[in-house]
C-alpha positions as CSV (number, residue, x, y, z in Angstrom):
1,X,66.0,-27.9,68.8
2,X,63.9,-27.8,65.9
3,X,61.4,-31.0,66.8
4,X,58.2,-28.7,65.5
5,X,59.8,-29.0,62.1
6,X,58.5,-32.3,59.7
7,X,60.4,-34.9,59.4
8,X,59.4,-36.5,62.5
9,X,61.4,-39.7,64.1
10,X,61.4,-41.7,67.2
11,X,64.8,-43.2,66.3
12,X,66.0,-41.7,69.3
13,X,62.8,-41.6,71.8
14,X,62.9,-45.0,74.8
15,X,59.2,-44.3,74.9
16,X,56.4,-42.7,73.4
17,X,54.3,-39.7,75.9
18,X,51.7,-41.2,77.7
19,X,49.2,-38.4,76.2
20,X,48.9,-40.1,73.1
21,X,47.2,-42.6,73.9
22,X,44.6,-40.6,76.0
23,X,44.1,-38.2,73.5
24,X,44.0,-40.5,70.4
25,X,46.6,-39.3,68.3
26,X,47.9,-40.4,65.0
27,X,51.0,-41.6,65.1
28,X,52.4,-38.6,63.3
29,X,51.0,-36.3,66.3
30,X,52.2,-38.1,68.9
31,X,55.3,-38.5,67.8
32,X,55.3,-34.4,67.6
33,X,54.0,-34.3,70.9
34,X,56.4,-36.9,72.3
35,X,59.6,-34.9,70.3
36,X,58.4,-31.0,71.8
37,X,57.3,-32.6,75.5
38,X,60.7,-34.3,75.6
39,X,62.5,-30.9,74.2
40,X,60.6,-28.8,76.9
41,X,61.2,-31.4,79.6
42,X,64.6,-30.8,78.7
43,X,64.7,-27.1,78.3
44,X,63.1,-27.3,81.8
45,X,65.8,-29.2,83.7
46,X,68.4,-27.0,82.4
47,X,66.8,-23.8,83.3
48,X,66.6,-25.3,86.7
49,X,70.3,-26.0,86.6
50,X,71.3,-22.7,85.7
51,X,68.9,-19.9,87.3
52,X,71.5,-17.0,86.2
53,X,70.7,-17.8,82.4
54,X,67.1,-16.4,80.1
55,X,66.1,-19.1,78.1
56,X,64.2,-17.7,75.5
57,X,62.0,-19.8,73.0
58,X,60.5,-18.5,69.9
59,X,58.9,-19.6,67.3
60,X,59.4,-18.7,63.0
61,X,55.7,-18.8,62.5
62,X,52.0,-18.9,64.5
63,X,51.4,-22.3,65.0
64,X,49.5,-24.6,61.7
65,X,48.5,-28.4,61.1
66,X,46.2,-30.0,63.1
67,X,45.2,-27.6,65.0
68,X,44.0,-25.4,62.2
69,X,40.6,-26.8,62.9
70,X,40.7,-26.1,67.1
71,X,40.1,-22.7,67.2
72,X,43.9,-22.3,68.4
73,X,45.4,-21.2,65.9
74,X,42.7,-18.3,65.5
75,X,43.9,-16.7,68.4
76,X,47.2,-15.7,67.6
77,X,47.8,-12.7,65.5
78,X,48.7,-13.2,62.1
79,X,51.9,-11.5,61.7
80,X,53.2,-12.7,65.3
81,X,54.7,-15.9,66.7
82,X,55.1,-16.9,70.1
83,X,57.3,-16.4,72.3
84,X,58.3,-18.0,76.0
85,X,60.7,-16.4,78.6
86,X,62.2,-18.9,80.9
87,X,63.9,-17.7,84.2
């Protein structure tokens, strides 16, 4: 799944997440947010399904974008990305 990656479409999404509204996004953002809440929701359900398997999810970079201005990005290391162990 590469839904962090520009271009962005919601050819394929029933409905958008119900965080964009409350947090006023652009319609660029929330269609990221929609694409990587639907991906993790995902990811989620079949980690569930299958509690023998490691799902691990990494990224190729520290997060950029919006969020350059939050603070957030600030407080990962520049030379590391993250990383999430599932199960």
């Amino acid at each position: 799944m590469l839904d962090a990656h520009p271009p962005y479409e919601l050819s394929g999404v029933a409905e958008r997440s119900a965080f964009c509204k409350e947090l006023s996004l652009s319609n660029v953002d929330c269609t990221y947010l929609t694409l990587q809440e639907n991906s993790m929701s995902a990811l989620a359900k079949l980690a569930a399904k299958h509690p023998e398997c490691r799902f691990v999810i990494r990224g190729d970079h520290r997060p950029i974008g919006s969020l350059e201005q939050s603070g957030f990005v600030q407080s990962f290391y520049f030379r590391w990305v993250p990383i999430i162990v599932i199960n």
